[in-house]
C-alpha positions as CSV (number, residue, x, y, z in Angstrom):
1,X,31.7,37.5,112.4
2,X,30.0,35.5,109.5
3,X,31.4,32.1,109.1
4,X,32.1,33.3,105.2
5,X,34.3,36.0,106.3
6,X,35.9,33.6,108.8
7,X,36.7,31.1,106.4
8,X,38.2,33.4,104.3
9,X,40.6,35.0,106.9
10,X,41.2,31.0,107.8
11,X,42.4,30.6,104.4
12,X,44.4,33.6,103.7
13,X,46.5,33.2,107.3
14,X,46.5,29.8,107.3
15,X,46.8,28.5,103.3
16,X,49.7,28.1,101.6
17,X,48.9,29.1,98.6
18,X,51.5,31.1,96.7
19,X,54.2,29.8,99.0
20,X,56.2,28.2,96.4
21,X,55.9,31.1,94.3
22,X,57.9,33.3,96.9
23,X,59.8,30.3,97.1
24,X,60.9,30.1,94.0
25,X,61.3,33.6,93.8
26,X,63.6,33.8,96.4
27,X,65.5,31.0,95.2
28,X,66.2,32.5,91.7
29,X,67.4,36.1,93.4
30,X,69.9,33.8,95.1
31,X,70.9,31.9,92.4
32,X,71.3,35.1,90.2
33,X,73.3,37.1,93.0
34,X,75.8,34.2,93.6
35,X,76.0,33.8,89.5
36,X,76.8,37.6,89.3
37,X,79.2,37.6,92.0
38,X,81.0,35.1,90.7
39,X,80.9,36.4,87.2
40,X,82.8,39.7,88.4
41,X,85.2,37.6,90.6
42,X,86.3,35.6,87.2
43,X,86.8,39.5,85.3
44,X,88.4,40.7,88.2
45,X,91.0,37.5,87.8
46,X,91.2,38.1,84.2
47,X,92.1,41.4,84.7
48,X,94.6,41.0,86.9
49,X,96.6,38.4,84.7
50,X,96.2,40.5,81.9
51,X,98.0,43.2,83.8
52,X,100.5,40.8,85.1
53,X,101.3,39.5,81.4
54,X,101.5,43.5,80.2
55,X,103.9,43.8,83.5
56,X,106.0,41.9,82.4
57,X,105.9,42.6,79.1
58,X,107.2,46.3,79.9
59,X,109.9,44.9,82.3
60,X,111.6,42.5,79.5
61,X,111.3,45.3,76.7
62,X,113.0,47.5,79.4
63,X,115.3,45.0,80.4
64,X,116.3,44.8,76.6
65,X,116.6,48.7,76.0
66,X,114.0,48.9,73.3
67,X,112.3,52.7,74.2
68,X,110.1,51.9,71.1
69,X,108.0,48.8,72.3
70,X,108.0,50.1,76.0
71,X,106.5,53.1,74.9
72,X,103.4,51.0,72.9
73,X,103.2,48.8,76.1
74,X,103.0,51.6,78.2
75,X,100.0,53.1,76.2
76,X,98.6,50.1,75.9
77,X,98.3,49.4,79.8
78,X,95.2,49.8,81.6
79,X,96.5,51.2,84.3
80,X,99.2,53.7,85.8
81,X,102.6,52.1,85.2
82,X,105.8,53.0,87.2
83,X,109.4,51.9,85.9
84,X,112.3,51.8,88.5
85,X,115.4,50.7,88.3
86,X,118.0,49.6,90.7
87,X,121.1,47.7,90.5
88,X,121.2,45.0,87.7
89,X,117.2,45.0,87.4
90,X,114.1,46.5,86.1
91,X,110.7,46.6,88.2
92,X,107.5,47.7,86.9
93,X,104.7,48.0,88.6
94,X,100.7,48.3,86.9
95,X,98.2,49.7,89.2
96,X,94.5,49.5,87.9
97,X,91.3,50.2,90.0
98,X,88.5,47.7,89.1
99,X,85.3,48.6,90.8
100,X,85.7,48.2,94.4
101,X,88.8,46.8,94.0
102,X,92.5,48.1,93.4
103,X,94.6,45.5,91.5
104,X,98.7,46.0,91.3
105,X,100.8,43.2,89.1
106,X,104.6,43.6,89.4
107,X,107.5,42.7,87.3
108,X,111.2,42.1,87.8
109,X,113.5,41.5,84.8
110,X,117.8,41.3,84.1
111,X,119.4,44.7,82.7
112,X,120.5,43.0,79.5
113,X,123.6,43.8,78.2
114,X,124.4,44.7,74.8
115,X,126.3,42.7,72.7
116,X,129.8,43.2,72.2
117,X,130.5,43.2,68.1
C-alpha cells in the first residue's frame, strides 16, 4: 500500500475532523426534542384547566337552573360533557382526548334553591 493511500486512511479513521459537527448536531436534535416535549406538556396543562374552568362553569349554571347558559357552555366545550345529578348536587364531567392522552375535569356544585318571593 502506498504511504499516500495510507496516510489518507490514517486520517480518515483516526482524525477528528467533523466531530464537533455531529456533535453539535446531535446536541441541537436534543435540545429541540426536550423543547417540543415540553411545549406539548404546557398545552396539554392548558387544556386541562381550560376544561376544568368550563366544568365548572356548567356545574354552577346547573346548580342555578339557568337551561339557557348551560346549553352555550355545553356547545362550547371541547369535549363530551355528562351532567348527573344526585341528591342536593350537580356533577359534570368534560372528557377530551388530546393526542395520546385522554384528559377528564370534574365539577361538583349545590342545587340552588329558588328564592322564595
Amino acid at each position: 500500500m502506498s504511504s499516500r493511500i495510507r496516510s489518507t486512511l490514517h486520517r480518515l479513521c483516526v482524525g477528528d475532523e467533523g466531530q464537533t459537527t455531529v456533535e453539535t448536531a446531535f446536541g441541537l436534535a436534543a435540545l429541540v426534542t426536550v423543547m417540543a416535549t415540553a411545549l406539548s406538556g404546557l398545552v396539554t396543562i392548558a387544556m386541562y384547566l381550560g376544561l376544568t374552568d368550563a366544568a365548572g362553569a356548567i356545574a354552577r349554571a346547573e346548580a342555578r337552573g339557568d337551561a339557557e347558559t348551560v346549553a352555550e357552555l355545553r356547545a362550547d366545550a371541547d369535549g363530551q360533557v355528562a351532567i348527573s345529578e344526585t341528591s342536593g348536587t350537580v356533577r359534570v364531567t368534560i372528557r377530551r382526548s388530546a393526542g395520546p392522552f385522554s384528559l377528564e375535569a370534574r365539577a361538583v356544585a349545590l342545587r340552588e334553591r329558588a328564592a322564595s318571593s
